[in-house]
N, C-alpha and C positions, 0 to 999 in steps of 0.2 A: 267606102269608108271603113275601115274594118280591117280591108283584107291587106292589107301589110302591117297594122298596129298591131300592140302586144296589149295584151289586158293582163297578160301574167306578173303577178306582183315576186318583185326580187325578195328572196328571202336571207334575211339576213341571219344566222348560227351564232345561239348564245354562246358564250366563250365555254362554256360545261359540252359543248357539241359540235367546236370546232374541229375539221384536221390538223392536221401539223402544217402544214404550209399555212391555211389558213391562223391559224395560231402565231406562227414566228411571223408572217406579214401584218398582224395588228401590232405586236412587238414594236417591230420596227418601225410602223405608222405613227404610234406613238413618239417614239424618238425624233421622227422628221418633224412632227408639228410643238413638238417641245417647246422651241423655240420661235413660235407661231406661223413657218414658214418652213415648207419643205424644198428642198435645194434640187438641184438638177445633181449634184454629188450626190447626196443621200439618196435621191433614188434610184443612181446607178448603183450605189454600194449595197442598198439591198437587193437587186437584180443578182448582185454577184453573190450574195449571199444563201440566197434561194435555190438559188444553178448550184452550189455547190453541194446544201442541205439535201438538197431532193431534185437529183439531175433529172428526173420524170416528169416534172412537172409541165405543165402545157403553159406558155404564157401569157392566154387570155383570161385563164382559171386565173392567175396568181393575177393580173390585172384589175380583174372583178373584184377579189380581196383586197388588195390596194384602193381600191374607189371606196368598198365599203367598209373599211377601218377608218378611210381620212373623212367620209358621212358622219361614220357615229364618235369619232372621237370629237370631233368637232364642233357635233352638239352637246358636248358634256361639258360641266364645270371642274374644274380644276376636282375637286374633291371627287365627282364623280370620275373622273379620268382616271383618278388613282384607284379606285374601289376599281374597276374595272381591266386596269392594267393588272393587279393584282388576280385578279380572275382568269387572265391570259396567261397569265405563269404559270399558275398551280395546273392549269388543262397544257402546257408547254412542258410542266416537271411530268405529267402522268403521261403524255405522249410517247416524248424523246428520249431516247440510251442517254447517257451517261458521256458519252462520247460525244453524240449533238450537241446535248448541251455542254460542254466542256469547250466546244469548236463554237457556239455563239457568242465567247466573251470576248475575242478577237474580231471577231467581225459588229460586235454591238460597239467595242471601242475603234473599229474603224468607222460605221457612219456615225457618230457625233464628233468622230474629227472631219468629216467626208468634207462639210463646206467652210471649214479653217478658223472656226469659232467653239469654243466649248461654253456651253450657256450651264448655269447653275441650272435649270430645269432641266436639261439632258441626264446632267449629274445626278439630280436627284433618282430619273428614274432608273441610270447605272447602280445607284445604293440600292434600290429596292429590288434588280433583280438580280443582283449580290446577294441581299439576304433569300429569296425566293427560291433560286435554281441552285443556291449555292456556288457561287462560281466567283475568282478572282476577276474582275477587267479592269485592265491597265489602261489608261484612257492619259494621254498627253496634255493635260490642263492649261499648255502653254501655246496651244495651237492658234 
């Protein structure tokens, strides 16, 4: 009994000690569940987003980040989601060049159009990380 379970508990990295991978995949976590429902689009679009951000990355690391942004956003209330998306930015502005972030506004308005609906909740969180990283995203409202 024992000897193949895990008693190691997964740890989850407040957004002040995330990486950058780990950081732009709570990003985009958020944006999937926006709309209460994460699409088979959206999460190939951050797939492609990740591959391009940090072609290094391993993708059972970036998996495990994926599992545990859609955990913990999930169990937050709307208000906490924002105090906390908020949190993912400022450790995403201190992380990433200028550059990174200038190349996530393209790819943050590619998956909220990913599954062919722009929801006012997607939006809102493209205003907030507009004002946050500072950055234009052009996002098709008509999708």
């Amino acid at each position: 009994m024992g000897l193949f379970s895990s008693n190691k508990k997964q740890i989850i990295n407040a957004p002040q000690d995330m990486s950058p991978l780990e950081s732009v995949t709570h990003l985009f976590a958020a944006i999937q569940i926006a709309d209460q429902e994460a699409s088979y689009e959206e999460k190939e679009s951050w797939i492609s987003a990740i591959s391009k951000l940090f072609p290094e990355h391993t993708s059972d690391r970036a998996e495990t980040f994926f599992n545990q942004a859609h955990s913990i956003l999930a169990s937050q209330n709307s208000s906490e989601r924002q105090d906390y998306l908020r949190s993912v930015l400022e450790r995403i502005s201190s992380l990433l060049s200028k550059e990174q972030i200038d190349s996530l506004g393209p790819m943050i308005a590619h998956i909220v159009e990913a599954d062919g609906i722009v929801m006012t909740s997607e939006m809102e969180i493209v205003y907030i990380v507009e004002e946050i990283l500072g950055i234009k995203i052009k996002v098709d409202e008509d999708e």
